[in-house]
N, C-alpha and C positions, 0 to 999 in steps of 0.2 A: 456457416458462412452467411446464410439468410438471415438469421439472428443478428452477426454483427453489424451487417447493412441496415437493418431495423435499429440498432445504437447509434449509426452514423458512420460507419466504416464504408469507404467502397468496396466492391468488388475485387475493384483492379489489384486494390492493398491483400487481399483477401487469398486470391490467386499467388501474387508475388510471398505472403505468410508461406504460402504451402510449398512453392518449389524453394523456399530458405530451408523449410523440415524434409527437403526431399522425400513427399508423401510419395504414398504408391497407389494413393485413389486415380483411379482410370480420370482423366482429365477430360477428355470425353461425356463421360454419365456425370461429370461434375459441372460443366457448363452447362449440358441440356439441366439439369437439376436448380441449378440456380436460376440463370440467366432464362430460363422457361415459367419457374415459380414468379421471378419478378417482373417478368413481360406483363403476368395476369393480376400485377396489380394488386385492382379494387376486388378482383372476382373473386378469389380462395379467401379473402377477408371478409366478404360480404357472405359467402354460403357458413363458414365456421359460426358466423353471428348469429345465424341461423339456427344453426343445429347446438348450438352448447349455451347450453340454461345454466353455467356457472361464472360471467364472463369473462373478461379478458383475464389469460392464464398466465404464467412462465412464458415473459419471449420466446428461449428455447424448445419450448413445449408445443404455442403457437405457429411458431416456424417448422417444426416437422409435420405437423399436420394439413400446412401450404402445400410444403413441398409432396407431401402422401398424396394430397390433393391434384394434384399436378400430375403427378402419377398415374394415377386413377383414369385423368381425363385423356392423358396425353394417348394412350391405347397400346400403347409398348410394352406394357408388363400386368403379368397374369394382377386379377382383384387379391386375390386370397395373400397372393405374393407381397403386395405392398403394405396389405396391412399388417400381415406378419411381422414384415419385415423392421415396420415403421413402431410397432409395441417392442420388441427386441428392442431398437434402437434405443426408445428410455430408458433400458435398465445400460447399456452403454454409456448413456449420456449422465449415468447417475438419476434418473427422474424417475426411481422404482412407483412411487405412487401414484404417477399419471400415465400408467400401463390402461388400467382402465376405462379413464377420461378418453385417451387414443384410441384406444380400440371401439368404443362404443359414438366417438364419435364419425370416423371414418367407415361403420357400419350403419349408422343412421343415413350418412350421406350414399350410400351404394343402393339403398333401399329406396332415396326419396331422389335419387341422381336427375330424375326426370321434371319433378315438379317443382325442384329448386331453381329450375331455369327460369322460372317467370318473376319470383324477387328479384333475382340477380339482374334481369333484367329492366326493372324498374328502379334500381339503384344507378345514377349517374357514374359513380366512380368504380363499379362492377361492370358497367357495360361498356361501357369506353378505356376501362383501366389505365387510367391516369387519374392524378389527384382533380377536384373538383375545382380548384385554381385553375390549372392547366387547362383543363377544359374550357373553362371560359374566357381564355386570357386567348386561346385556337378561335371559338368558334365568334370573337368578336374582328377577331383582325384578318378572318378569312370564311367569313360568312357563307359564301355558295360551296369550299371546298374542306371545311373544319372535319366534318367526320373521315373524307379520307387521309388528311394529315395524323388524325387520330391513332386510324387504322396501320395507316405504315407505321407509326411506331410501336406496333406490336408485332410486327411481321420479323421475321426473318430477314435480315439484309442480305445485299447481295453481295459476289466479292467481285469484284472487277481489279483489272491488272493492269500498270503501266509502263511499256516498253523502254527498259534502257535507249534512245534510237541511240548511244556514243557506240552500241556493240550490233545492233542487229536492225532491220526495219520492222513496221508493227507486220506487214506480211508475212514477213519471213521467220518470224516467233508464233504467230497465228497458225503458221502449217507447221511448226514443230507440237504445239498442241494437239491438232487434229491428227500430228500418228501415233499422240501419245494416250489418246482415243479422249480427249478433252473437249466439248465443244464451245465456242464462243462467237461473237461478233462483236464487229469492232464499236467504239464510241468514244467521239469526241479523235483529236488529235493523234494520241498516244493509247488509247485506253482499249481493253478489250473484255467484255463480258461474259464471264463463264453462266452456261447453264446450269451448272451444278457447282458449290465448293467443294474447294479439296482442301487437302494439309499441303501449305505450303511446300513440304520437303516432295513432293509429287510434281512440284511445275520445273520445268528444264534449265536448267541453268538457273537457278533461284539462290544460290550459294556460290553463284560464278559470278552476279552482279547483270544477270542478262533481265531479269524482272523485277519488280515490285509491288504488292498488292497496297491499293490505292485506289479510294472510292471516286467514283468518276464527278461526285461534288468539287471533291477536296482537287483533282488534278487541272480546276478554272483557275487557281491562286494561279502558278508557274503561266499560264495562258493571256492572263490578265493582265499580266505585271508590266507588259509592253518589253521586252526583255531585250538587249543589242550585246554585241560581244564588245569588252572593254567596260562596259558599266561598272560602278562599285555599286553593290547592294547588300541588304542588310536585310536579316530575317529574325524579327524582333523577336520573337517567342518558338523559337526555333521545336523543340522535342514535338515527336522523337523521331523529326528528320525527315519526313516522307516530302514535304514543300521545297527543304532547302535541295533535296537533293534534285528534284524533280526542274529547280532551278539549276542548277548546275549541269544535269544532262540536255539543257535548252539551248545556253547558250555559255560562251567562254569569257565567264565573268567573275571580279572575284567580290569571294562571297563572305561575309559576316553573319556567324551564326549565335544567337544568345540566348538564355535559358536563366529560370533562377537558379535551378538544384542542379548542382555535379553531378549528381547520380542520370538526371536527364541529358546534362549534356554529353557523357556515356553512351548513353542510345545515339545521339545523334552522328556524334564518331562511327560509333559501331556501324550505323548505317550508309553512312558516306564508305567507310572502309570495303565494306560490302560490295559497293558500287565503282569501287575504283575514282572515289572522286573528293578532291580536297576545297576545306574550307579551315578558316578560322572562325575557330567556340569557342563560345566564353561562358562561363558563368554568371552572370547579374541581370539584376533589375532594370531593365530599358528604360526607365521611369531616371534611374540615379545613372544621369551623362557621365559625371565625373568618373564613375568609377570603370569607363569601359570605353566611352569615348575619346580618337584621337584628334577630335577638332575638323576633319577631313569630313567634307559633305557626302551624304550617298547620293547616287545614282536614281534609284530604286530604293521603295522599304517595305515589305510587306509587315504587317500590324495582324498579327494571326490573334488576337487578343483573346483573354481570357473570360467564357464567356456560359450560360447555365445549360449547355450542349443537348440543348433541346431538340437539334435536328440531327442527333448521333444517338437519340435513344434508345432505341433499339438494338445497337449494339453492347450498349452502358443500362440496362434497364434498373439498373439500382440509382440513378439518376431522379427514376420520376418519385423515388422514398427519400432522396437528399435533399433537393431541391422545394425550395418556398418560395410562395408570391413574391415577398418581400425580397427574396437575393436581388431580383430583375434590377430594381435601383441601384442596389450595392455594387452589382457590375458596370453597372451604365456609369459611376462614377469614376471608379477606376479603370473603364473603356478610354472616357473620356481624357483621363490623366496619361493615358501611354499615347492617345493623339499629340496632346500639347506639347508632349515630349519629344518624340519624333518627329515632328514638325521643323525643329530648331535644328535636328540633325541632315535634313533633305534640302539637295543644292537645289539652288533657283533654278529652274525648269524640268526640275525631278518631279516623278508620280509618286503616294504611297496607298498603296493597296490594303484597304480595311476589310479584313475579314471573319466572319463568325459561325460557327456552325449552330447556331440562335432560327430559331422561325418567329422570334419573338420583334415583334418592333421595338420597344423600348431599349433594345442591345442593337437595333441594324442603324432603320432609317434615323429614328429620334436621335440614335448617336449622331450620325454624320453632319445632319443636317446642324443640331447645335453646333458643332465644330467648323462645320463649313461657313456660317453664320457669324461665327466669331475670329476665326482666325485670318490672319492678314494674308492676301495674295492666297488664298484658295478657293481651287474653283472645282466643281465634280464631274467629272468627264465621261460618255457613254462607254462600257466597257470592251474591251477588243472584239471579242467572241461573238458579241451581238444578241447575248443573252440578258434575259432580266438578272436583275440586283439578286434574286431572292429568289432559289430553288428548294419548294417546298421536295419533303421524303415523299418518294415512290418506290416502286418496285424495280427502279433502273439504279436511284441514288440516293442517301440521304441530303438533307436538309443542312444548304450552307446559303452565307448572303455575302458581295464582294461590293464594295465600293470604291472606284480610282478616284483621284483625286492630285490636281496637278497645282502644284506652288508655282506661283509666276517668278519668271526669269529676264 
């Protein structure tokens, strides 16, 4: 799975491969195993460069020796254990002849485990583990606080949860947790922050529509949006549903939901169904009106636009191996194109709410502000909540940035 994210695959595609073959790998040891190996990056690439005087090998070769690597450091599984385990797996993978290469490299490194820490950490994209782009692209547009932006996206996210309020209040789901021996506190509106994750099938009523898990970034969109009952609104890039829905339990409005791929807008059913709460989905491009628009202005529109999910990395750590300097402008122009577009479809005195889960400027403010700039009768408006534009990741929430924005009427 490491290997094909190294070709260009995500993840996510990677996981969704394996529950098609309905594997019987512990899904479990297979997210810590990936999604741990690609947290670290620069680091398991920078010590292998180290220790192996034949260089770059077999993808697949290279990527089991991350992931051994990972192993190793992670302190979960006996030394002997891993390496065994991780030479076996060549003649597995068919790579009889880099039995050797493996084992003598993940013994070199148990031997020098201690003094390799001082390279590593003079290599920029070892020590910060993200690409050397990223890094400089963080530590110029957030000068006093770039390393810990860094740092949270190597962490561990947290889960935070959002209360149906159509079925319960956040109190009153908050003591259902505490006797189900779950701790949390509350955040924000609706939101409540587990000290520990669970598997969703563990939270109460989680299959009854009574909760949602939902990063307390992502839960300002539905906060922002200025929301009244009777509005018509519109939830541009709908998948896989966690906003529109979060709209819909706000207020009693109806709601337009759109997606390009079927298969996403699937999720997003599925997840409304979930919750007991109806919208119309569609399939298409926000960008092509004709093919989905009824001429009828919305309300409301949030612009969840498509964006290099710089401030969800650590959830997506195969992100920081997809992602290039160069995408930032390719987005920023087709950001810019789903404004102009939606723009025509918002009634005069409507807001639309532009959002990205980006820490990057060239995708937040530079969009806005060009758009604002040029488009007729808009103006950018201070946002409900009374927070900044642009919440960098921490340890409470990932990395989103929101901008209102009102068409005159």
């Amino acid at each position: 799975m490491v290997a094909h994210v190294v070709d260009g695959r995500s993840l996510a595609e990677e996981f969704h491969r394996l529950s098609e073959l309905q594997s019987r790998s512990p899904r479990s040891a297979l997210i810590d195993l990936t999604h741990g190996t690609l947290r670290r990056y620069g680091r398991v690439q920078s010590i292998v460069r180290e220790l192996s005087h034949r260089g770059r090998s077999d993808t697949l070769v290279e990527a089991l020796i991350w992931c051994a690597i990972y192993a190793l450091e992670s302190g979960r599984y006996a030394d002997y254990t891993v390496v065994d385990q991780a030479v076996r797996a060549c003649g597995l993978a068919e790579k009889w002849s880099a039995k050797g290469y493996v084992n003598a490299v993940l013994r070199s490194y148990l031997r020098r485990r201690i003094s390799l820490a001082v390279p590593a950490a003079a290599d920029f994209e070892s020590r910060y583990q993200h690409p050397l782009w990223w890094i400089e692209a963080v530590r110029g547009a957030y000068p006093g606080r770039w390393e810990s932006v860094l740092e949270a996206g190597n962490s561990h996210p947290p889960m935070c949860l959002r209360v149906n309020r159509r079925r319960q209040t956040v109190d009153e789901y908050q003591s259902r947790l505490s006797d189900s021996g779950m701790a949390c506190r509350r955040t924000g509106e609706v939101g409540l922050l587990l000290a520990r994750p669970v598997p969703v099938e563990r939270l109460p009523g989680f299959e009854a529509g009574d909760v949602s898990v939902q990063d307390a970034g992502a839960q300002r969109a539905a906060q922002c949006l200025d929301l009244a009952g009777g509005q018509r609104v519109l939830d541009a890039c709908a998948a896989p549903g966690g906003k529109s829905a979060h709209i819909l339990e706000s207020a009693d409005v109806a709601l337009t939901a759109l997606d390009l791929a079927p298969t996403r807008c699937a999720r997003v059913e599925s997840n409304l169904k979930r919750l007991g709460l109806t919208a119309v989905v569609k399939a298409a491009d926000c960008v092509q009106l004709a093919d989905w628009w009824d001429g009828v202005p919305f309300d409301r529109i949030l612009a969840d636009v498509p964006c290099s999910a710089s401030g969800v990395a650590r959830r997506h750590p195969d992100i920081k191996w997809l992602r290039r300097g160069q995408d930032l402008p390719a987005f920023a122009v087709r950001q810019v194109a789903i404004l102009e577009a939606l723009w025509q479809a918002l009634a005069p005195g409507g807001k639309l709410l532009y959002a990205t889960c980006s820490v990057f400027p060239q995708e937040n403010d530079d969009v806005v502000e060009h758009f604002v700039a040029r488009a007729g009768g808009a103006c950018r408006l201070l946002l409900p909540d009374g927070e900044p534009a642009q919440w960098l990741p921490d340890p409470e929430h990932d990395g989103f940035y929101y901008a209102l924005i009102a068409k005159e009427g």
